[in-house]
Structures are given as C-alpha cells and as structure tokens.
C-alpha positions in Angstrom: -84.4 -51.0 18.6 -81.8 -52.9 17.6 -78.6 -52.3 15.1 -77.9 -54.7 12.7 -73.9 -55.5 12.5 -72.0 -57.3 9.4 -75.2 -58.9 7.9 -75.4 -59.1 4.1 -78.9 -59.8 3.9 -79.8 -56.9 5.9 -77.1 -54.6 4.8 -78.3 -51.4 3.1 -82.2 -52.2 3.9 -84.5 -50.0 4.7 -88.6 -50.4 5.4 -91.4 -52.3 6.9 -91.1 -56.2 6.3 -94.8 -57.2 7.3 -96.4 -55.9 10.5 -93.4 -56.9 12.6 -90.1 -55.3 11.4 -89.0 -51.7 10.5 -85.4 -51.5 8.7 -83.7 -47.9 8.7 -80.7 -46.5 8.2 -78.9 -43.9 10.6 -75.7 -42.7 10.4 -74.2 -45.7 7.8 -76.3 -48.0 10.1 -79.0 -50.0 9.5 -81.3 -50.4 12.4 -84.1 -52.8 13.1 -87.2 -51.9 15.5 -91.0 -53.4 16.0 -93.2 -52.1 13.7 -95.2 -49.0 14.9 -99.0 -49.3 15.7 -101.6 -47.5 14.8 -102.7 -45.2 17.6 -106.0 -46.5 19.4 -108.3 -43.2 20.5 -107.5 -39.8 21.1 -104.7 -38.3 21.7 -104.3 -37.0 25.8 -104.6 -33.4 25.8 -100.5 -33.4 27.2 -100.1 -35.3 24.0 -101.8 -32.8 22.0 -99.6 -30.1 23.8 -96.8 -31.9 22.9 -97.6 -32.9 19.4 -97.9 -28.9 18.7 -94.6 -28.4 20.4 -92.8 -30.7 18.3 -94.4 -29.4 15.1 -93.0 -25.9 16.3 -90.1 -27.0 16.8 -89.5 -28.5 13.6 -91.1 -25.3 11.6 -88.0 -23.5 13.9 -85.6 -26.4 12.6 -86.3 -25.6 8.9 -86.5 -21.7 9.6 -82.7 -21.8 11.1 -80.9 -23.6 7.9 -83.0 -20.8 6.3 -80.7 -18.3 8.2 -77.0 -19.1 7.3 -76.2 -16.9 11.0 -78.0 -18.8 13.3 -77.6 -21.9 10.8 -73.6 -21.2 11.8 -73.9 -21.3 14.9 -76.0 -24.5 15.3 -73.7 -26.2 12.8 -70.9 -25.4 15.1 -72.6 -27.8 17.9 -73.3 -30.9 15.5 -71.5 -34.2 15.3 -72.7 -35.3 12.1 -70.0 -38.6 12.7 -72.2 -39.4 15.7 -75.8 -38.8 13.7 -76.8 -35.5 15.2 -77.3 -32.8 12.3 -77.9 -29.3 12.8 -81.4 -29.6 12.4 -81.2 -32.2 15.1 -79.9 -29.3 17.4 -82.1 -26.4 16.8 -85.3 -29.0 17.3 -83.7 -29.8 20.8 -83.1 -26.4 21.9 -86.5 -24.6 21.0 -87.7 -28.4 22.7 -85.6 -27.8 26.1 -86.3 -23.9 27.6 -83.2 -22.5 30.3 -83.1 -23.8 33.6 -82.9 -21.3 36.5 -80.9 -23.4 38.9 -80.4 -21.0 41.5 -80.5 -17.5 43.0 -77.8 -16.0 44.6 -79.1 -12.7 46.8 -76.1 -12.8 49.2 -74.7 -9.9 47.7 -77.9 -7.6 47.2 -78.6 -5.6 50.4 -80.8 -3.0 48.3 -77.5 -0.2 47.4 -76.0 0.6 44.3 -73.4 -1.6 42.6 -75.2 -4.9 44.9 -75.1 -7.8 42.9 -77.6 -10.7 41.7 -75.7 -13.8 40.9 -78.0 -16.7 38.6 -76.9 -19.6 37.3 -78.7 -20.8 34.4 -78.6 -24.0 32.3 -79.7 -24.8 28.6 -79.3 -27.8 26.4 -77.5 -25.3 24.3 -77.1 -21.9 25.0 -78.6 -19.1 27.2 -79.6 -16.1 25.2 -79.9 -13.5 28.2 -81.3 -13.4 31.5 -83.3 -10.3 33.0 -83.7 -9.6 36.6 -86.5 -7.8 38.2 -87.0 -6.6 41.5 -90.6 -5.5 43.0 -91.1 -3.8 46.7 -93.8 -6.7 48.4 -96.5 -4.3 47.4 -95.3 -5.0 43.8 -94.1 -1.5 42.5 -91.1 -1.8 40.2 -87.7 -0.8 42.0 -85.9 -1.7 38.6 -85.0 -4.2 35.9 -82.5 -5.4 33.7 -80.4 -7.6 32.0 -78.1 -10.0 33.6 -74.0 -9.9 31.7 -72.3 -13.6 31.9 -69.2 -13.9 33.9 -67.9 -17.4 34.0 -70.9 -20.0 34.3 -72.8 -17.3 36.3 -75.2 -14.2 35.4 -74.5 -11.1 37.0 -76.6 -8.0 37.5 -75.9 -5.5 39.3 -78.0 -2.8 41.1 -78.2 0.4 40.1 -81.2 1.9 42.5 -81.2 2.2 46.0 -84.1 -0.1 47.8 -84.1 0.4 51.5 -86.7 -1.8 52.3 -85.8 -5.2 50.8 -88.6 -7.0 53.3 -91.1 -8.8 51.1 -89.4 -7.3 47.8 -89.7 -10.0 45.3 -86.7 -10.6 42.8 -88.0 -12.1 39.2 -85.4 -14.4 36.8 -86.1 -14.5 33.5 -83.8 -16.9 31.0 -84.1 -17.0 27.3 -82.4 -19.1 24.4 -81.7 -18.7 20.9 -85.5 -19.8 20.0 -86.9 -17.6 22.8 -88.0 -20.2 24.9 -88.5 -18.6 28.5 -88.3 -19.6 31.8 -88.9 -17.9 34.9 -88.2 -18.2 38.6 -89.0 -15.6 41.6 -87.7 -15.5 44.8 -88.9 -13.3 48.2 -86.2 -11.8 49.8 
C-alpha cells in the first residue's frame, strides 16, 4: 500500500484501474494498493472463526452508534484527524478481549481484609474483573468483584480460608463488549 502525494492525475481517485491497481481514499488521502484476488478454495476453519468474529464485531460497531452512551464514550477515544472513527474503535475492542497480565497473591494468606492484586490490560478499557477462589477440592470459599485502584484490581477477602494448599484462585476480565478472559492460578 502505497499513498499517493501531490499528483494531479491521481488526486481525488478512487477504484480498480484493471487487475493491477486499487485507488482509495482515507482520511483526505488517496492511497494506491495491488488489486485484491479472488480467494482460491476454502476458507481454513481459523479463517472461518475469524471471518465470524469480524462480522460480530462489526454488527457491535453499528449497535454502539445506535447507543448515544456507549456511542460517547467510544467517541471520546477517536482521532478522526488521524483516520480512526468511533466505529473503528468499538470493532477493535469487541476484536481484542482483556489481558490478565499477572496475579498478585502476596497479600492473601486466607484472613479477612487479605488482598488479591490483578493487573489487567485492554486495547480500550476493562469493564470489571471477578476473582474466585476454590479449596483444591473445588468447593467455593467466595467470589467477587475486583474495584480499580491505580492501574491495578483489588479485591479483598472477606472469608476466612485456613487451608490455602491447593486452593485455586480464578481471574475473570471483561470489557465494554463483554469479551472475557480468564486466568487461574494454584496457590
């Protein structure tokens, strides 16, 4: 892909010239590219998967300037001057779940008011993060939801757990789209 710069010919133009050349226009530019071919066979089923994605993603798109709330705050991340519209955005985020990047258990020794630290990454923004905690013979000890403070997510305990050998502590990170990631960890 190429951008074409102070060219009065191709100034302005936009579509295929022959097989070869594709002229579009992004942002007040005018780009060139090769021509696209036509796809050979069937799809991979990891294209397929992704295919469906993307067509989610854009049904999400159109739902959110639908929504002038969560239109607002996708607007609020745009740079239209740079070519990225708020559509743009909310496609990326439902495309790009939360990343759990990593668990912080050096606080929890199984009492009251022990904390859970998780820092969590999105493309945009992290809707909420739930923590649960199983004994190792997977009974529930307790759940909840995670409050931000700073770039990290706290949650603090409010059961007892005296045996913490085996227990198994689940992350679970949403974003506006609720895409969902989750990470567990043995203690």
């Amino acid at each position: 892909m190429a951008e074409s710069k102070n060219n009065i010919v191709t100034h302005g133009l936009s579509g295929k010239v022959g097989d070869i050349l594709v002229f579009s226009q992004r942002n007040g530019k005018t780009i060139v590219s090769k021509a696209p071919k036509e796809r050979t066979g069937e799809a991979s089923d990891k294209q397929k998967q992704q295919i469906a994605k993307f067509q989610q993603a854009v049904i999400y798109a159109k739902s959110v300037l639908q929504d002038p709330i969560t239109k607002a705050i996708y607007t609020d991340a745009a740079t239209p001057e740079k070519g990225v519209s708020t559509y743009n955005v909310a496609v990326a985020d439902l495309l790009n779940a939360p990343k759990i990047e990593e668990i912080d258990l050096s606080n929890y020794n199984g009492d009251i008011n022990d904390t859970i630290s998780v820092t969590v990454t999105d493309d945009f923004q992290v809707a909420s993060v739930k923590v649960i905690i199983n004994n190792a013979d997977g009974s529930l000890v307790e759940q909840g939801n995670a409050t931000l403070q700073g770039s990290k997510w706290v949650f603090v305990a409010t059961v007892n757990n005296s045996d913490l050998a085996g227990d198994k502590i689940t992350i679970q990170a949403t974003d506006i789209p609720d895409n969902l990631s989750e990470k567990t960890e043995t203690i």
